[in-house]
VEXPA-341036 format. One record per atom (N, C-alpha, C): x, y, z. Coordinates in steps of 0.05 Angstrom, whole numbers, plus 5000, padded with zeros to 4 digits. Layout:
! residues N
XYZ/...
//
This chain:
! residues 116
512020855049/510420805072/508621045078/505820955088/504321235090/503921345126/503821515125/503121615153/500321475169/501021395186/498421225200/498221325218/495121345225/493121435250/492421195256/494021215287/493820925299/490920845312/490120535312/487520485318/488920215347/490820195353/491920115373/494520105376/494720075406/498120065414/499919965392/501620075387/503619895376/506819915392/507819705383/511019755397/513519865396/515419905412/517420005403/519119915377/518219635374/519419585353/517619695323/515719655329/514619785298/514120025299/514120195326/515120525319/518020555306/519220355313/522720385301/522320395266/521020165262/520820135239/520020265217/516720435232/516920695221/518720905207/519920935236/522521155231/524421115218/525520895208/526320805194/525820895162/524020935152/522420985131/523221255125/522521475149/523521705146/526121745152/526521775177/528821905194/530521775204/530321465213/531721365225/532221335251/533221585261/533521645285/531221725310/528821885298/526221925303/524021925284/521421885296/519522065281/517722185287/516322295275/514422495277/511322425284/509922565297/507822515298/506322755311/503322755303/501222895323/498622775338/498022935359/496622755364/493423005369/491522885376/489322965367/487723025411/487623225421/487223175449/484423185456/482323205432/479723205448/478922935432/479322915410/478922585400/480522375405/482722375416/484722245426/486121985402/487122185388/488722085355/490922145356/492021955356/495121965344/495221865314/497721995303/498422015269/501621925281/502621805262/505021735263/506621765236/508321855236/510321905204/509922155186/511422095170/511922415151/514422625155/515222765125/517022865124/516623115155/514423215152/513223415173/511423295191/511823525204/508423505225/506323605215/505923755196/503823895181/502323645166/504923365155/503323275142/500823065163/502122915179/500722745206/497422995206/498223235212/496223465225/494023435204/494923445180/493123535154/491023285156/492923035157/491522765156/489422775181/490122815210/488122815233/485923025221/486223265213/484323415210/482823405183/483123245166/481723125141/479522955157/480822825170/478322535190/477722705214/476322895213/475323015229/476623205264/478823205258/479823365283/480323625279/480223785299/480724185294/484024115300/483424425282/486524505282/487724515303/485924695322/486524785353/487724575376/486124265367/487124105392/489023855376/489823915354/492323795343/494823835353/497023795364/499423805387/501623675358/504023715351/506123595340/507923475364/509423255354/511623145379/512822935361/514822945369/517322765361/518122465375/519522315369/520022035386/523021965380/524022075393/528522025390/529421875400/530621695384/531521455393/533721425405/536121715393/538521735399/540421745428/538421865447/539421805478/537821585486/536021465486/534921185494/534321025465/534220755479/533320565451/530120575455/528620665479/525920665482/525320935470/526321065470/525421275452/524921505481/524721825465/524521985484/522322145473/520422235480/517422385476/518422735475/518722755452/519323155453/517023355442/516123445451/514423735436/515023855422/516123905401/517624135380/516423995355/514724245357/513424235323/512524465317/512924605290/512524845283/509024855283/507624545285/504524585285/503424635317/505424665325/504824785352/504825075356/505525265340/506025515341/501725565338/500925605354/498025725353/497925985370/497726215357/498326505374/494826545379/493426515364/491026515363/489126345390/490426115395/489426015417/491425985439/493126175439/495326285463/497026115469/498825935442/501125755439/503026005422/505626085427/506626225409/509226135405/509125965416/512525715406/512125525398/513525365388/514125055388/513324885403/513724875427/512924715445/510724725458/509324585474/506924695485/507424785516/506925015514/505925265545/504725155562/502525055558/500324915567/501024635591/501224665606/501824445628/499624165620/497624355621/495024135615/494324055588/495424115575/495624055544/497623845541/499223915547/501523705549/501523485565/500723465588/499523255605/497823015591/496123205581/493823065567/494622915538/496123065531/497622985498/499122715505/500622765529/502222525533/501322365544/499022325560/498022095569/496921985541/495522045523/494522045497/496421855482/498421955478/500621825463/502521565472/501821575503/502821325508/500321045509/498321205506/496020985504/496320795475/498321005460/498420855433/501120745422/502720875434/505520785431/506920575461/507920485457/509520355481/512620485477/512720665503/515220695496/516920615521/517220385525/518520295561/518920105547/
//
């Protein structure tokens, strides 16, 4: 199965199904905050990132995040991606610092996922 840059909502059931492919339990994805792209799947987040920024997105407003199925069946929205480490544009962890980055990432991502 290949990593897809979503072009609409899809559901919890075919995010499951995704994950399935990889992980099972979650998957991966990034999302894109000034073009407003989500990527879904892959062993990594590097690979989703590589794919958004091939079709035109910067490195800089690419975000990694996860979707865990394991404490809800709707899934839970997490930040931890090593493509989030940007020291250069004043990210120096995993997760995102950024109140407004993250705000924005996640309104983003639920435009394309259903996760309720």
């Amino acid at each position: 199965m290949k990593i897809q840059i979503l072009d609409r909502k899809i559901s919890i059931g075919e995010i499951k199904k995704l994950a399935d492919f990889w992980y099972g339990t979650m998957i991966k994805g990034t999302v894109d905050i000034e073009l407003r792209k989500v990527a879904l799947g892959g062993d990594y987040h590097i690979e989703s990132s590589e794919m958004l920024t091939s079709s035109g997105s910067k490195f800089e407003d690419v975000w990694g995040f996860n979707i865990r199925f394991e404490e809800k069946p709707e899934g839970v929205l997490e930040f931890d991606s090593m493509v989030n480490i940007k020291p250069n544009f004043g990210n120096r962890s995993r997760s995102i610092n950024s109140e407004e980055i993250m705000k924005k990432a996640t309104e983003i991502i639920y435009q394309f996922v259903d996760l309720k």
